[in-house]
C-alpha positions in Angstrom: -128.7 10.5 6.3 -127.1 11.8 3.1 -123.5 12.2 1.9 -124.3 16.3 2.6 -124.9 15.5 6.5 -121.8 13.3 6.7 -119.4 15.5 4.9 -120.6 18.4 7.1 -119.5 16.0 10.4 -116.4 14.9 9.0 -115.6 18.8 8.5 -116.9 19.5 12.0 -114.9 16.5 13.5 -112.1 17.9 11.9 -111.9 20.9 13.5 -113.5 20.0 16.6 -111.2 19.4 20.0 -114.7 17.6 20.9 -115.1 13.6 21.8 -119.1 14.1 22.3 -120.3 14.0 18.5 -121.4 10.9 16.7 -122.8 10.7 13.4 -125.0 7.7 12.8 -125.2 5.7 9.6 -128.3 3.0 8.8 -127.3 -0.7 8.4 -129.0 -2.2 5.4 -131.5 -5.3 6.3 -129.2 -7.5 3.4 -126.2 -6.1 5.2 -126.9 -7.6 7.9 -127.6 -11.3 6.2 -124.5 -11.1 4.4 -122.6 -10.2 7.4 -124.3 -13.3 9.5 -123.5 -15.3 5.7 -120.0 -14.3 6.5 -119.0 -13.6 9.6 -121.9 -16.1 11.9 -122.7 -12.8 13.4 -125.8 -11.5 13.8 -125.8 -7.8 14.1 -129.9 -7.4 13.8 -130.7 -4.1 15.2 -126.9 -2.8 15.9 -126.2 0.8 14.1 -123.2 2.3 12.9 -121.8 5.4 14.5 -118.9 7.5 13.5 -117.3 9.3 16.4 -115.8 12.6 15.7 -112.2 11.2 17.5 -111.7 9.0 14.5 -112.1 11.3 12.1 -108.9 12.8 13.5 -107.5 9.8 14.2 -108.0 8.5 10.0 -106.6 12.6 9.9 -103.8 12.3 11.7 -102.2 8.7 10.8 -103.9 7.9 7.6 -104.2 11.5 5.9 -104.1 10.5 2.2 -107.6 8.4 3.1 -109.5 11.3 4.3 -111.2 11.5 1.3 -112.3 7.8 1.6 -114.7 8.9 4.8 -117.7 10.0 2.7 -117.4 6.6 1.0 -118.4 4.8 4.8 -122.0 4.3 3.6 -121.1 2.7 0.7 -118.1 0.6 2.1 -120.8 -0.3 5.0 -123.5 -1.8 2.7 -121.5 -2.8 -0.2 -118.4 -4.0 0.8 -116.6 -6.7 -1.7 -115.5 -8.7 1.8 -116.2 -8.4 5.4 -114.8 -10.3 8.4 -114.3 -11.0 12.1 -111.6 -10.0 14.0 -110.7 -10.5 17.9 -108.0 -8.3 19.7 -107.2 -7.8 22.8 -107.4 -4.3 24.0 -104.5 -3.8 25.7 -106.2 -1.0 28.7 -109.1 -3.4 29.7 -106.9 -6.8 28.8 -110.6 -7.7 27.6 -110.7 -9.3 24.0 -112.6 -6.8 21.3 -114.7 -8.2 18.4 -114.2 -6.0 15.4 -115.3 -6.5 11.9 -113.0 -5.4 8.8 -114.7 -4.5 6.0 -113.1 -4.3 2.1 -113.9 -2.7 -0.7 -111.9 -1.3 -4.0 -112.8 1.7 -5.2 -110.1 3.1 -7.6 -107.1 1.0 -7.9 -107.3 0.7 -3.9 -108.5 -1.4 -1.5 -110.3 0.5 1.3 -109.8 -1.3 4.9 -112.7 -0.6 7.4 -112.4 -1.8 10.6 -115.5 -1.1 13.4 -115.5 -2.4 16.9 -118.6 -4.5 18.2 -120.3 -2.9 21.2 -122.5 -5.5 22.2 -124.4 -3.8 25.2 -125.7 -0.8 23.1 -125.6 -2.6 19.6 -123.2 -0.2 18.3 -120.6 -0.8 15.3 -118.1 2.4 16.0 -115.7 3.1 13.6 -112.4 2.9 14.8 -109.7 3.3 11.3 -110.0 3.2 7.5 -107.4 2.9 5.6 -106.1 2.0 1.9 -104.2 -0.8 0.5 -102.8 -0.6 -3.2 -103.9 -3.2 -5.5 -101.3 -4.5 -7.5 -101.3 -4.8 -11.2 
């Protein structure tokens, strides 16, 4: 995986009408200690997808972040903070287990958030978005 192979699926995604594609990104071995560290989660084995649907979703309600998706690897394995979150999804009234990653690049804070999968060990990205940092 490279940052040529992801921006080339974020462009597909983008002008796909597809749900079928997924781009996969590799968890780093101290990622996953320092999200345990964190979080008490063990994630051991789990990978990260990117499905093309949230590409257009980031697209269509958080346009001026697009250019934050090639950053996904680096926000993945380097984030500055990382933690658990539980909402209810409001279609299966089952609780979700998400993880919110943060990480400033610029003068932003870039929000993260992938859901937990835990029968196919899958983190799936489901928004990023930016905060501004205050001076």
């Amino acid at each position: 995986m490279n940052n040529k192979e992801l921006s080339t699926f974020i462009n597909i995604a983008l002008n796909s009408k597809s749900r079928d594609k997924i781009f996969t990104i590799n968890i780093f071995d101290t990622t996953v200690l320092n999200i345990k560290e964190h979080t008490k989660l063990n994630i051991s084995n789990y990978k990260f997808i990117i499905q093309e649907e949230y590409v257009r979703h980031i697209k269509n309600r958080h346009i001026e972040d697009l250019p934050y998706l090639i950053e996904i690897p680096n926000i993945l394995n380097n984030f500055d903070e990382v933690e658990k979150s539980i909402i209810r999804n409001n279609q299966t009234g089952q609780n979700e287990i998400s993880l919110v990653f943060r990480k400033k690049l610029n003068n932003n804070k870039i929000q993260m958030v992938a859901l937990r999968v835990f029968k196919n060990k899958v983190l799936s990205l489901k928004t990023l978005f930016s905060i501004d940092i205050k001076k």
